[in-house]
N, C-alpha and C positions, 0 to 999 in steps of 0.2 A: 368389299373388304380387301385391304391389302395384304399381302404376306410377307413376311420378315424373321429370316431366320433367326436363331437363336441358337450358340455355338457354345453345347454344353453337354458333359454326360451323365451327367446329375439329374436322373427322374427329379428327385423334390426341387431341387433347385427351378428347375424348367414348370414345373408344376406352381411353385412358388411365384415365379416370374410372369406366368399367366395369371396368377390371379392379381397380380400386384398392376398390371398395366390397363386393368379394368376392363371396360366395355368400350374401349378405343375402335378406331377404325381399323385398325391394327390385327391380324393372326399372327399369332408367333407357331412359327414350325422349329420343331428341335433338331438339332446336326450334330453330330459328335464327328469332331475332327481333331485331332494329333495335331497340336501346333506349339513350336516350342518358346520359353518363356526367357525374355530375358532377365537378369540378373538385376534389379532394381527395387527401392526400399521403397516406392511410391508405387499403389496400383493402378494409377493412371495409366501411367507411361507402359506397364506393365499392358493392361487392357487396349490402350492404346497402339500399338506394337502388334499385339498377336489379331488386332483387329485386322491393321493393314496385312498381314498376313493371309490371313482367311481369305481377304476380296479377290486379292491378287490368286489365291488357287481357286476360288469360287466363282467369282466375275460377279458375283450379286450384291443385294443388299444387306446390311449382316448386324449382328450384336456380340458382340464378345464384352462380356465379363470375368471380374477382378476382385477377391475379398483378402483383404490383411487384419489380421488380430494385431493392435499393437498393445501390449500390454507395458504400462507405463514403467511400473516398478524394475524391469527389465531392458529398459533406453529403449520399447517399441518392437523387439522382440516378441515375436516372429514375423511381424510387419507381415509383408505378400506369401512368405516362405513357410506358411501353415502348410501345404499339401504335403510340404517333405518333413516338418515335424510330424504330422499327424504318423505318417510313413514310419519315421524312426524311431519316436521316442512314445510313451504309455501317458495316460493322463497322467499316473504317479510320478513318472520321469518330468513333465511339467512342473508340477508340486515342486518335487525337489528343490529347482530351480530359486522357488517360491519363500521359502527356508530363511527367516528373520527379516520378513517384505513385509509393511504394515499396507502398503497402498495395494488394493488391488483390484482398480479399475482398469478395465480391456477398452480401448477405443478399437471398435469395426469397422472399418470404412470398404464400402463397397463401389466399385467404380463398372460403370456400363460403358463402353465403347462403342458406338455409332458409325459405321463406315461403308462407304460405297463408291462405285469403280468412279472415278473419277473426282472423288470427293476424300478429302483429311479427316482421318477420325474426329470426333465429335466426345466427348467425357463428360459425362453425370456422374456424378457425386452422392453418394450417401453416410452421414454417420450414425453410429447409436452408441450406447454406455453399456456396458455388461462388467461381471465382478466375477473375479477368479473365487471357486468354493475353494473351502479347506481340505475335501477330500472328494476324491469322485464318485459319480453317480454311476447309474447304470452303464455297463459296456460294451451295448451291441451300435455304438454310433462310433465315430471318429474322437482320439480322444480329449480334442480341443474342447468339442461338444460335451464330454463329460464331466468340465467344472466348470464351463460358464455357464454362468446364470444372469439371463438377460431384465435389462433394467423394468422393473415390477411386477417379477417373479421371486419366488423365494426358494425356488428350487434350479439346479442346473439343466439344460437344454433336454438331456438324454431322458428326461423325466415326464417331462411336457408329453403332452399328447401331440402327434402330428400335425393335428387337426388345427388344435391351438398353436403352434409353432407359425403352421400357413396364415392362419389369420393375425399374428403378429408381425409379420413381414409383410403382409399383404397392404396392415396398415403406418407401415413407418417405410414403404417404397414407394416415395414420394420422386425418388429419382428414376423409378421406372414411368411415372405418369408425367415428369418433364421429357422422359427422352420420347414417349408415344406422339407427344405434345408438337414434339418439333420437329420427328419422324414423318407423320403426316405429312408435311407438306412439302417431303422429299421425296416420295416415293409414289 
C-alpha cells in the first residue's frame, strides 16, 4: 500500500474522499495545513496553486482539494468563494439573493490537485447538478448545505443522513478513482 496525503480539515470530507478512491492501492492520510488560497473564479487553478504550495512546505506526495458552488442564476456566484460565504452570510442571506430567480441550478465542480516534489500539479475534475431550495433546512451544517438539494434528492443536503450523503459522493467521485488511477504509478 502506498500512502498519500490528503490536505484537508474536514473529517467528512477526508472520510468521504476515502471512500470515493475505493480499494486502490492507494492510503490516503489526512493533514491539515494553513495554506493560503488565491483569488480565482476557477478551482483548478485554485487547487492547483495551493497544491504546489503544500509540496514545497512538505517535500511529499500530496492532494489538495477545491469545491465551488456556481449557481447559475447568479453569473456562478460563489464559484470557489463558498468557505467565505458560508462564513458571512446565513442560508436566508442566500435566499435573498435568490428573490425573482426562476433558474435554480447550482453547478459543483470539484477539483483534486495531484502534486509532488519535482512534479506540476496534475487536476481532476468533477461535476454534478444540485438546485437551490426555496427555504432552508436544518442548521447545524454550513449554510450552502442548507438549501441545496442534490440532484435526486427531494430534500436539501442538511437533511440527508450522513451515511447517505457518503454514499452519494462516494458514488459520483469518479474523479477520485481517475486521480488513484494515475497516482499509482507515480508514487
Amino acid at each position: 500500500m502506498k500512502e498519500l496525503l490528503f490536505i484537508t480539515g474536514n473529517a467528512h470530507k477526508f472520510e468521504s474522499a476515502k471512500r470515493s478512491i475505493g480499494s486502490s492501492e492507494l492510503t490516503l492520510l489526512q493533514k491539515k495545513l494553513d495554506l493560503p488560497e488565491i483569488q480565482s473564479k476557477e478551482v483548478e487553478e485554485v487547487a492547483s496553486f495551493s497544491a504546489k504550495l503544500a509540496v514545497q512546505e512538505l517535500g511529499v506526495p500530496l492532494i489538495v482539494g477545491d469545491v465551488g458552488y456556481y449557481i447559475e442564476a447568479l453569473g456562478g456566484f460563489p464559484g470557489p468563494f463558498v468557505k467565505y460565504i458560508n462564513d458571512w452570510l446565513t442560508a436566508e442571506d442566500i435566499l435573498q439573493l435568490m428573490i425573482g430567480k426562476e433558474n435554480r441550478k447550482v453547478v459543483i465542480k470539484e477539483a483534486l490537485a495531484f502534486c509532488a516534489p519535482g512534479i506540476e500539479p496534475v487536476v481532476f475534475v468533477n461535476e454534478r447538478i444540485c438546485t437551490l431550495a426555496n427555504k432552508a433546512g436544518k442548521t447545524d451544517w454550513a449554510p450552502i448545505n442548507e438549501i441545496l438539494i442534490p440532484e435526486g434528492f427531494d430534500r436539501v443536503e442538511s437533511e440527508i443522513p450522513r451515511e447517505t450523503m457518503l454514499a452519494y459522493h462516494e458514488a459520483n467521485g469518479k474523479h477520485w478513482k481517475a486521480l488513484a488511477e494515475y497516482v499509482a504509478g507515480k508514487i
